[in-house]
N, C-alpha and C positions, 0 to 999 in steps of 0.2 A: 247117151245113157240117162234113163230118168229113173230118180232114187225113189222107191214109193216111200211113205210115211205111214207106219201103221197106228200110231192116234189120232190119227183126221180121216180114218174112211180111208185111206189111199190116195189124196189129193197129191199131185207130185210138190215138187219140192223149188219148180221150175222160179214161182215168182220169190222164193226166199233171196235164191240168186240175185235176178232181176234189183230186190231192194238192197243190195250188199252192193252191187255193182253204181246204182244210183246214189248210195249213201257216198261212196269215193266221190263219186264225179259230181254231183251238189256240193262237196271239201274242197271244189279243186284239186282234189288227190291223183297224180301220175302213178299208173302200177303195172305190172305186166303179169299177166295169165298165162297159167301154164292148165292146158288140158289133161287129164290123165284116166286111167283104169280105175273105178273105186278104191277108197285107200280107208283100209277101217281101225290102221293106226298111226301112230305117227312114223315108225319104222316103215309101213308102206308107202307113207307118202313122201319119204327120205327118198328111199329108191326112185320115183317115179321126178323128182326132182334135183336127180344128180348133176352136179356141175354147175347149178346155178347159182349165183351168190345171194347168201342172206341167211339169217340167222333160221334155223327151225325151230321154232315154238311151239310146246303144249300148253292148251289153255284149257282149264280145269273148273268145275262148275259144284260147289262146294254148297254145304245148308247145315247151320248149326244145329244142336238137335233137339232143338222144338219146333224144327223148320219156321222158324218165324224169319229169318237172315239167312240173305242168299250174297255168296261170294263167290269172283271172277279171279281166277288169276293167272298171267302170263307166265310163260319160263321158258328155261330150255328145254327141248325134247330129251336130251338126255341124259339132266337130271332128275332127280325120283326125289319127292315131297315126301318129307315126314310131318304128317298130320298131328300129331301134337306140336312141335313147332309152330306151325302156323294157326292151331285154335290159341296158342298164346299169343302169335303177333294180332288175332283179331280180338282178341279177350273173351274167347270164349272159353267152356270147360272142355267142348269136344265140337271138332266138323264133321263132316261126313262128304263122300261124293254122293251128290243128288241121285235120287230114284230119274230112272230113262221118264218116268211119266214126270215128277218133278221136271225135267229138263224142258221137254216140250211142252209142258204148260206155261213154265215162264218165260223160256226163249224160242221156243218154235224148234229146237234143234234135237237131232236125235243123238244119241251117244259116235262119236267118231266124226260131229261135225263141230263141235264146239267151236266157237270165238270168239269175236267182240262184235263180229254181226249180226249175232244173238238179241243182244241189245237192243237191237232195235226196236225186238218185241215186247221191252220189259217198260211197259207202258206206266207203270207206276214208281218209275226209277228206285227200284229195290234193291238191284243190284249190286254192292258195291265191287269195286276195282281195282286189283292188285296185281303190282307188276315189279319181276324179281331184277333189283339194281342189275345183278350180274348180267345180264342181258345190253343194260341201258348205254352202253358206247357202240352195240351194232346198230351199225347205220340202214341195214335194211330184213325188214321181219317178214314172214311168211304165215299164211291164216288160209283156211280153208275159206270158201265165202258162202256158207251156207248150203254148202252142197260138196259131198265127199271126191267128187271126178273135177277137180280143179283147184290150184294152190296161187293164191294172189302174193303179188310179192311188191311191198311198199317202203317209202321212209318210215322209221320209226317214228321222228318227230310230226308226219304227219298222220299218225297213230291218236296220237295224244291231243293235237289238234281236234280232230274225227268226235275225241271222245267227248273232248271240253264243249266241242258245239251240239253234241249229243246229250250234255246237261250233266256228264260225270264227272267224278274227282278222281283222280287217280293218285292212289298208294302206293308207293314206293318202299319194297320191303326189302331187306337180308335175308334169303334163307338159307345158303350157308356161310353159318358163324363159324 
């Protein structure tokens, strides 16, 4: 299945893959791929990943609202973010989730592909990184890899690894108090 992209013309989505897949294995990162049916939420790709161990993660692609600051953040799929909450843990007045064009312009990703392989494309390291404690004692996370028909499933700690050599800091937040 190849997912088209409707802000590039239609280019598939084939090499976003490809660089997600290289960025692990340049880390020395061990993962295991699981193929699947398009998954255009996290609930889809729940189902299409039953039985397998590791944490489900939503990752959320956030721009305060002057769009000047753009924020990443990890969690559980099924918990729900309260946006004021978190425009106070970044010090903002308010966030917002990014416009789909906001998205693919700064990460290449279309809405339902979100993750931290995004990144890759954020060539100006604007992004910053946040990732919810409660999470932080599973041992193994799940991420789309830039393409919605496949769920990659890794160490956490070589998550953070990944990112440190990708030039990020990563935030460590509460968000339920």
């Amino acid at each position: 299945i190849v997912v088209k992209c409707k802000y590039n013309g239609g280019d598939d989505m084939k090499n976003k893959y490809e660089d997600a897949i290289k960025l692990l294995e340049d880390n020395g990162i061990e993962y295991e791929s699981v193929k699947h049916p398009p998954a255009f939420t996290t609930e889809d790709a729940d189902k299409f990943i039953e039985g397998k161990i590791g944490c489900r993660t939503k990752t959320m692609f956030m721009i305060d609202q002057k769009k000047r600051r753009f924020y990443m953040l990890v969690m559980d799929d099924k918990d729900r973010l309260d946006m004021k909450d978190f425009a106070e843990i970044v010090h903002e007045k308010r966030v917002k989730m990014a416009s789909e064009e906001t998205l693919f312009n700064k990460l290449g990703n279309e809405a339902g592909v979100v993750s931290p392989f995004g990144l890759i494309n954020d060539e100006e390291k604007e992004v910053q990184f946040y990732f919810d404690n409660a999470i932080l004692k599973e041992e193994i996370m799940t991420f789309h890899s830039n393409i919605n028909t496949e769920t990659l499933f890794f160490k956490t700690e070589d998550l953070f690894k990944m990112l440190k050599n990708m030039g990020y800091e990563v935030y460590f937040v509460d968000l339920n108090k």
